[in-house]
C-alpha positions as CSV (number, residue, x, y, z in Angstrom):
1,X,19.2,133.8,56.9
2,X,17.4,135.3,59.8
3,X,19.2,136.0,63.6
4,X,18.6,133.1,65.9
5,X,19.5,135.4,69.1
6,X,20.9,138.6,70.7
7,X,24.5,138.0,70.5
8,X,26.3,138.0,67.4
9,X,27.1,135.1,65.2
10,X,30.4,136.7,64.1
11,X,32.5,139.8,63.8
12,X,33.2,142.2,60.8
13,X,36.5,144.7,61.0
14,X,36.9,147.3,58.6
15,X,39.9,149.0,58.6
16,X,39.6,152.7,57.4
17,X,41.6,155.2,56.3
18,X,41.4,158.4,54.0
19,X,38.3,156.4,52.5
20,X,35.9,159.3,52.7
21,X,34.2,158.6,48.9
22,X,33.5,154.3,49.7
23,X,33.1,153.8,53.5
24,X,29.4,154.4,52.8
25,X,29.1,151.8,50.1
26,X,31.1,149.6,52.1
27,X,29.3,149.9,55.0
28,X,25.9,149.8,52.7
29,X,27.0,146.4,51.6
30,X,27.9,144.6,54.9
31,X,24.6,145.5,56.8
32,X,22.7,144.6,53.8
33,X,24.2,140.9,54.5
34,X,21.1,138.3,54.9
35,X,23.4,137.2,57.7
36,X,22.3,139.8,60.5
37,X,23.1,138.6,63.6
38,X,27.3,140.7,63.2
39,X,29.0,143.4,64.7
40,X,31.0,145.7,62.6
41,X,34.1,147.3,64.3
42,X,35.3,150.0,61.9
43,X,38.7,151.1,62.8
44,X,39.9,154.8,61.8
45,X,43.6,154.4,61.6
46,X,44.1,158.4,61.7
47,X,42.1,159.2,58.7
48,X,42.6,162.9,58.3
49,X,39.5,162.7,55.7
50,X,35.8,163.0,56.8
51,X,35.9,158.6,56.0
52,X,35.3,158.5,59.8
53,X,32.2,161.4,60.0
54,X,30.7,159.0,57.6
55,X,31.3,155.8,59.8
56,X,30.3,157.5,63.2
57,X,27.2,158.7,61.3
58,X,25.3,155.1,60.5
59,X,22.7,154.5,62.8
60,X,23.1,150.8,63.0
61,X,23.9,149.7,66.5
62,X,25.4,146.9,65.4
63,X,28.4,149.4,64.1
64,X,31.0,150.4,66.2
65,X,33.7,153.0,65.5
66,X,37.0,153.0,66.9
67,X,39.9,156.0,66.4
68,X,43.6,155.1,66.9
69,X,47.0,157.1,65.5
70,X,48.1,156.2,62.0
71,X,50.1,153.0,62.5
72,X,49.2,151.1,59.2
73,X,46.1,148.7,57.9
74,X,48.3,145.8,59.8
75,X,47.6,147.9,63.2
76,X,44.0,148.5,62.0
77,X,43.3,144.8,61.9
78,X,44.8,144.1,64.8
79,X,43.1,146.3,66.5
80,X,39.9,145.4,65.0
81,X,40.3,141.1,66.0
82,X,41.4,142.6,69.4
83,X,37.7,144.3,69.6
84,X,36.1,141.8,67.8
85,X,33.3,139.4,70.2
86,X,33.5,136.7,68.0
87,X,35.4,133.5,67.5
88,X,35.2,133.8,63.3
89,X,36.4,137.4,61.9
90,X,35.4,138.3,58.9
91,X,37.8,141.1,56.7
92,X,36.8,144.1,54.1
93,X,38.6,146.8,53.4
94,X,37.0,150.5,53.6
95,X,37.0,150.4,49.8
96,X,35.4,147.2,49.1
97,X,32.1,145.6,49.0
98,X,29.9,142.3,49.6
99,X,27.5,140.9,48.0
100,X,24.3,140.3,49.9
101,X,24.4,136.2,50.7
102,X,28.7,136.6,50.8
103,X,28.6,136.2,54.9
104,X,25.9,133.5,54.8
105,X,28.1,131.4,52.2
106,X,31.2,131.7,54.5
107,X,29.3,130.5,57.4
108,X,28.1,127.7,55.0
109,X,31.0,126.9,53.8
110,X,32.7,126.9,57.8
111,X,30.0,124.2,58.0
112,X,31.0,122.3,55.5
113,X,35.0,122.0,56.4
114,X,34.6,122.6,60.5
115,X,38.5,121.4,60.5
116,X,39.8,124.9,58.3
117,X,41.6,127.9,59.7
118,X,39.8,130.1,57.5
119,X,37.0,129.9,54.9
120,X,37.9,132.5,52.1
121,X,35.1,133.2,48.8
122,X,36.5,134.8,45.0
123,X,36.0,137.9,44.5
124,X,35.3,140.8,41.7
125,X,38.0,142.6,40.1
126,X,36.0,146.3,40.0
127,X,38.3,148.9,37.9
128,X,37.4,152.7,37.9
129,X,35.7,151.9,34.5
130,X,33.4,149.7,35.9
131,X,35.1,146.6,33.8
132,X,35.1,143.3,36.0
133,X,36.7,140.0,36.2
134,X,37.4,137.7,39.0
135,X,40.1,137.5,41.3
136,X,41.0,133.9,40.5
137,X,39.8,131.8,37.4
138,X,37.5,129.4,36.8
139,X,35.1,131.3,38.7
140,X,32.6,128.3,39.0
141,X,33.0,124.5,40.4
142,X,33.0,123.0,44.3
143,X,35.0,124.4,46.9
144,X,38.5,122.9,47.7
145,X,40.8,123.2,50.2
146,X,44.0,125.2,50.0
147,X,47.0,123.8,51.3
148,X,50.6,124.7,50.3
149,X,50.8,122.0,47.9
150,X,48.3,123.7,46.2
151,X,47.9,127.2,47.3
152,X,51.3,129.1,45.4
153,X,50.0,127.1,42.1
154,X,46.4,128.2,42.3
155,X,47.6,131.9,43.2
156,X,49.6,132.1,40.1
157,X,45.8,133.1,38.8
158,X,45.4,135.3,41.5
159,X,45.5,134.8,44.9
160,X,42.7,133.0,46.1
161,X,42.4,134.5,49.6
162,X,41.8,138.1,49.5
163,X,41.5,140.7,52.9
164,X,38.2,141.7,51.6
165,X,36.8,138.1,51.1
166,X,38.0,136.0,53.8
167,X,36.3,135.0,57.6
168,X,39.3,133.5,59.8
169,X,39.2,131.7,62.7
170,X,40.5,134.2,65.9
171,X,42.2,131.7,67.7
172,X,44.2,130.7,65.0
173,X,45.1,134.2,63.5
174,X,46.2,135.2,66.9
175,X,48.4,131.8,67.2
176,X,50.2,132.9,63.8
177,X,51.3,136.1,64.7
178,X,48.2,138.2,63.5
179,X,49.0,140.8,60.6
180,X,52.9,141.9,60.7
181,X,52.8,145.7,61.7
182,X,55.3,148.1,60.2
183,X,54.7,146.3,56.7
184,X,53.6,148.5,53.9
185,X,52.8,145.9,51.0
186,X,51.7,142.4,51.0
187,X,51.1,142.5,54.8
188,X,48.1,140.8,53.9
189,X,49.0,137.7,51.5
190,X,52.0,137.4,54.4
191,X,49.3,137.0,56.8
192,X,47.2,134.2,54.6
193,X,50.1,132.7,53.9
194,X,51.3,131.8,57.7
195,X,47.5,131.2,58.6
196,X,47.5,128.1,55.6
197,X,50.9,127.0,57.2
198,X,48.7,126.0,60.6
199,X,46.1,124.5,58.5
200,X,44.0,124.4,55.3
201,X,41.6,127.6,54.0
202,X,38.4,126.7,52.3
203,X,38.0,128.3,49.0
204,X,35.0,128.9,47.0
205,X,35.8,129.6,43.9
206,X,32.0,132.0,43.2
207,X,32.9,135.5,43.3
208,X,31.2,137.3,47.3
209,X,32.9,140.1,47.2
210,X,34.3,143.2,45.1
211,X,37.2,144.3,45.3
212,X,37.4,148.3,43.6
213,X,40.5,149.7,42.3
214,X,39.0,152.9,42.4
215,X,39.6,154.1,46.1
216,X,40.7,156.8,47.6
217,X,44.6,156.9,48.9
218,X,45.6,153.6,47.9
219,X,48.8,152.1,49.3
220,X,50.3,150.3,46.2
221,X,49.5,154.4,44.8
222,X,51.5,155.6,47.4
223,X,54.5,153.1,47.4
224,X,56.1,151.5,44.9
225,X,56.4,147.9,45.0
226,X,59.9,146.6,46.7
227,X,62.3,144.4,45.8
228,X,61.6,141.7,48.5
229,X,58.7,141.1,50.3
230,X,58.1,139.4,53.8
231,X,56.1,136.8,52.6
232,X,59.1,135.8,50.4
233,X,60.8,134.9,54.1
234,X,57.8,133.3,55.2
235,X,57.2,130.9,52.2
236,X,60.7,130.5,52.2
237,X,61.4,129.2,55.8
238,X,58.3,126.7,54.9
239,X,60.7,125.4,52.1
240,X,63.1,124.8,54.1
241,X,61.3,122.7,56.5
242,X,59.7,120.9,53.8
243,X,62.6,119.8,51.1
244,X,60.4,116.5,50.1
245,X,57.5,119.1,49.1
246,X,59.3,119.8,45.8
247,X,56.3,121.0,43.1
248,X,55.0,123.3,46.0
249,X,58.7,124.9,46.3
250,X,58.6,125.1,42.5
251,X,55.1,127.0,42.5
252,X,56.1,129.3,45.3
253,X,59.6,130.2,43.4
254,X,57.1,130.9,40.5
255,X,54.8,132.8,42.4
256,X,57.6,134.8,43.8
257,X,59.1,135.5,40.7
258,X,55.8,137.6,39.9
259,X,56.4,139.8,42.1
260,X,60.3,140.5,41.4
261,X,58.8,141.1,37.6
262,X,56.8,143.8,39.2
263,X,59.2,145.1,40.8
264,X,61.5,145.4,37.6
265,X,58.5,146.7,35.9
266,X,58.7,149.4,38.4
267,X,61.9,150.2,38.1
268,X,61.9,150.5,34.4
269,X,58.8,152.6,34.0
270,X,59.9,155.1,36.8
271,X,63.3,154.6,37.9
272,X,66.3,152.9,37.0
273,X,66.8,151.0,33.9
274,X,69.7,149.2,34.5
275,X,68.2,148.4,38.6
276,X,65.4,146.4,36.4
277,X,67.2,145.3,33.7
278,X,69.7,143.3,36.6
279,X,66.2,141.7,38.2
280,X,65.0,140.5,35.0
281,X,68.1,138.8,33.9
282,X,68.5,137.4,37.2
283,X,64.9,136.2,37.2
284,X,64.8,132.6,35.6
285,X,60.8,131.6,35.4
286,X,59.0,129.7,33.5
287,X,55.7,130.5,34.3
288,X,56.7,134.4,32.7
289,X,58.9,133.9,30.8
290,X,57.3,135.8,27.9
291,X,56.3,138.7,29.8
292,X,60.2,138.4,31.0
293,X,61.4,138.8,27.4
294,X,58.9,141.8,26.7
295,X,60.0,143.8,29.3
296,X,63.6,143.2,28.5
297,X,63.1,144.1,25.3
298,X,60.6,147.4,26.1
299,X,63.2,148.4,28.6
300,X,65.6,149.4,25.9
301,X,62.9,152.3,24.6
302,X,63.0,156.0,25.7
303,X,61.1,156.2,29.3
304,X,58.4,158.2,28.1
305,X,57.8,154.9,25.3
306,X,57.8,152.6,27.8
307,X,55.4,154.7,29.8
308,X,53.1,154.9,27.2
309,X,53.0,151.4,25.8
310,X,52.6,150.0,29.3
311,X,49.5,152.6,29.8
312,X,48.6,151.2,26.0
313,X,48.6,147.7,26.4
314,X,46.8,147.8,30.1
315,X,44.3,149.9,28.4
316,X,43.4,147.9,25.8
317,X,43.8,144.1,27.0
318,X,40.7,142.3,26.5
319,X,39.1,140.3,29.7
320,X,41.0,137.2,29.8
321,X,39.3,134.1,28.3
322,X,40.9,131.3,30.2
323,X,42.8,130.3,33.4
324,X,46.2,131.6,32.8
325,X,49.0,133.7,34.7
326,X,48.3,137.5,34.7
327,X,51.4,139.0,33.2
328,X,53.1,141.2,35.6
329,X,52.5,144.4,33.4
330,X,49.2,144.1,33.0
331,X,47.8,143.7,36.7
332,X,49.3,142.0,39.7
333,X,47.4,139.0,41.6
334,X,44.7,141.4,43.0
335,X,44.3,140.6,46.5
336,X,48.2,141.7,47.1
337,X,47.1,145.3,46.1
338,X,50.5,146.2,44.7
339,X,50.5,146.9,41.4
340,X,48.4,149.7,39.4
């Protein structure tokens, strides 16, 4: 899809930090778009790596580089819609990459539902190995519209709106709030999450983009998932406001209990038994039950057995063969980005 004129069509933000080893391949990907009329603000967030020698080195004019103090990837992206030209944002991360017709398909699929907030593609689960599967199953079919009656029951697959994967509209990012600053993990899915609460998200379910586990200085690395996140609050205060939207309630209580598995999985493997022992028992799902019982039952093994089956069992789970829940120990809904 050629450019049609001088100014451009829409904005791409990158925010980057310690990403010295990707921001090239990253960068590589989104001027390689067949959409070319963009501008690419790339927002260092205090990288103390050479990430940013990289960024200031690409010859593109269409890339722009701007350096701030370390105030987290919530910051970043703030920043980066705050310097943006354009009414539609679109989001990757410094680690991530595009395929080449990924823009053009967003701006398709913006044509096709005019009346969305945001127009979001699946995406490629990359892992240092090079073994891939998509974010969210089936991976093939007409887009949809994601709404919360169906949104917290489609992301029990994987969340289907992922930060490297996703074009927003500005005026309605900024009217919810924008990215919630100060929040280490799941800022992002918080962010989705209040944006689908002001309207529906067009999904298309073909893999654009790929998300790669294997970056440098990751944050669900350097923190360990907590017991509660914000986006629990959010969905929550939705519930309450909604009491006749029952099933939704239901899927989001499911979809939160994922996380709280995570959490106990965490505890477990690296901290205190008996913290993630109490979350487990407390946790009554459905949806995980099985994984539920495993880790109860795990949890009564030496740490160092526990370690090693978990590292076991991730290492040699086959790709899975149908839409079904990931099980907390294995891999967490990928776009969160908070669980290894």
């Amino acid at each position: 899809m050629a450019a049609t004129t001088e100014a451009p069509r829409l904005s791409v933000v990158i925010p980057l930090y310690n990403k010295q080893g990707q921001i090239a391949r990253t960068l590589e990907s989104v001027l390689a778009q067949t959409v070319r009329d963009i501008e690419v603000v790339v927002v260092d967030d205090g990288s103390t790596d050479g990430g940013p020698a990289v960024a200031a080195a690409c010859s593109d004019p269409r890339v722009r580089l701007h350096r701030q103090a370390n105030a987290g990837v919530s910051a970043a992206r703030n920043q980066g819609v705050a310097l943006a030209r354009c009414p539609l944002v679109a989001f990757v991360d410094a680690d991530d990459a595009w395929y080449p017709d990924h823009l053009e398909r967003l701006w398709r699929l913006r044509l096709a539902y005019p009346a969305a907030v945001a127009w979001a593609a699946n995406y490629e689960i990359v892992e240092a190995g090079g073994r891939r599967t998509p974010g969210v199953r089936p991976e093939t079919g007409p887009p949809l519209l994601l709404t919360p009656e169906n949104f917290y029951r489609i992301a029990l697959r994987g969340s289907p709106v992922c930060s490297s994967a996703v074009m927003v509209d500005k005026g309605a990012l900024l009217a919810s709030g924008g990215f919630p600053v100060g929040v280490r993990l799941g800022e992002d899915l918080d962010t989705w999450i209040r944006l689908l609460f002001r309207g529906p998200i067009a999904f298309d379910p073909r893999p654009g983009a790929c998300y790669h586990a294997d970056g440098d200085d990751r944050a669900l690395v350097r923190h360990a998932p907590p017991a509660r996140y914000v986006f629990f609050d959010t969905g929550e205060a939705w519930r309450r406001a909604h009491p006749e939207a029952v099933q939704a309630g239901a899927d989001m209580e499911e979809f939160h209990n994922f996380f709280r598995i995570s959490h106990a999985h965490h505890q477990i493997k690296w901290g205190d038994k008996a913290a993630g022992r109490a979350v487990l028992q407390a946790c009554l799902t459905e949806a995980f039950a099985a994984e539920r019982r495993r880790l109860l039952r795990m949890s009564r093994l030496p740490q160092w057995a526990y370690q090693g089956l978990a590292r076991l069992r991730r290492a040699l789970r086959p790709p899975p063969a149908a839409p079904a829940a990931t099980a907390p120990g294995e891999a967490a809904p990928p776009a969160s980005r908070v669980y290894p």
